[in-house]
N, C-alpha and C positions, 0 to 999 in steps of 0.2 A: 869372241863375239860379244859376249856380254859385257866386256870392258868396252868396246865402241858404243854399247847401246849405253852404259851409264854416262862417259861421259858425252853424247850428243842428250842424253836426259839432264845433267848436270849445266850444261851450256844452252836450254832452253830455258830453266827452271831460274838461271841468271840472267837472262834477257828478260825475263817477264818482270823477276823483282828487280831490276836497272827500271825499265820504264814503269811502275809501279812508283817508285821514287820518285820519279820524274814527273809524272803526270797524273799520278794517284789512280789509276786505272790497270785492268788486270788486261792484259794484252801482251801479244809476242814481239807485234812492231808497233814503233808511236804512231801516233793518229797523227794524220795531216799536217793538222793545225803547228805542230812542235815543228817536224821539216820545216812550215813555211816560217814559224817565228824561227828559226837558226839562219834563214837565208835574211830576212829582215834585221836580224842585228850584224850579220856582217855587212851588210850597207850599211848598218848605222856605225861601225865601229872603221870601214874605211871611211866613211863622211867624217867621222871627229880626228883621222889621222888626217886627212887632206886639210882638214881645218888650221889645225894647229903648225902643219909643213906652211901656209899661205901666213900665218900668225907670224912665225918666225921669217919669214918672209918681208912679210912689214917692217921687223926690225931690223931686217940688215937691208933694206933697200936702197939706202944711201950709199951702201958701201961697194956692192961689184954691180952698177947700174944693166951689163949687159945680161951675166950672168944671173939677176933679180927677173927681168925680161922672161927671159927663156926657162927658169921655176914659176915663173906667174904664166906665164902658157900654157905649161904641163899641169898645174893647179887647176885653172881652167878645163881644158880638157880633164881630166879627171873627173872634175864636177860634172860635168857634163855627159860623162859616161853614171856617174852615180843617180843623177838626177830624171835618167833613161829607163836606168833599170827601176828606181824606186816609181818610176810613171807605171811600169811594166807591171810589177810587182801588185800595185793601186788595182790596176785592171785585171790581172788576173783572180785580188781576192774579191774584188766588186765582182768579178762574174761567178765566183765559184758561189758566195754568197748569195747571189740571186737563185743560182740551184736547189740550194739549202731551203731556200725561205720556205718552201714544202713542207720541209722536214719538222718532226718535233723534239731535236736534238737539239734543244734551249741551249746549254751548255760550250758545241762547237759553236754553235750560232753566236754565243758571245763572245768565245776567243777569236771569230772572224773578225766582226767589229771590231776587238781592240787591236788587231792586227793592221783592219785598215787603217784608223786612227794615229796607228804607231809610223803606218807606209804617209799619210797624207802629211801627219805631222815631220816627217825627215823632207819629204818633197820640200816642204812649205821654209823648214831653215837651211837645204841647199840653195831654194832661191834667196833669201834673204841673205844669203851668203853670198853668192852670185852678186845681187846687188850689191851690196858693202866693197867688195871686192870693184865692182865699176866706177864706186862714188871714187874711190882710193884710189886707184890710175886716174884715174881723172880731174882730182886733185891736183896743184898745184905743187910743185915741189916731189912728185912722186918718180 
């Protein structure tokens, strides 16, 4: 019995200094804010692979026209689901942020803001992505 209590004591005392590291704060589980930035850079780290699949896309366009087609569709769609969530993502931290405004937790209150910042700024070059991607089918030659 006292070996299960050490190590479920051992296995809290490491959670606490894990997110201690992480977030500088003495806590069992991370605060919010870290969940929502891990769900924010995996949209951002699918948006720079989608980028780069459409990228390499352009270069071989010339060469399997149907097969270019039908990866530039699924690029699209893609975007399109990213561009969804990261809308999603906007509103949900605009709303939780307006909760907060209450509050006098300066500190999350600024990791919200740069979270939206970080959500509006991915929104802003999926579009601009989006577009780029329209000019280029629409181009000649493409």
């Amino acid at each position: 019995m006292k070996w299960l209590i050490a190590v479920v004591l051992i296995a809290v005392v490491a959670l606490v200094a894990y997110n201690f590291g992480k977030t500088g704060e003495l806590r069992l589980l991370p605060p919010r804010s870290a969940v929502d930035d891990l769900g924010l850079g995996e949209l951002e780290r699918r948006f720079e692979a989608t980028r780069r699949q459409a990228e390499e896309l352009a270069r071989a366009a010339g060469q399997a026209g149907e097969d270019a087609a039908e990866k530039a569709a699924r690029t699209r769609r893609e975007l399109e689901r990213l561009k969804a969530e990261a809308e999603e993502t906007l509103r949900r931290l605009e709303k939780e942020a307006k909760a907060q405004a209450g509050r006098a937790e300066d500190a999350v209150a600024r990791g919200r803001r740069e979270l939206e910042q970080r959500a509006q700024q991915l929104k802003e070059a999926i579009e601009a992505f989006e577009r780029e991607l329209e000019r280029r089918s629409a181009a000649p030659g493409s």
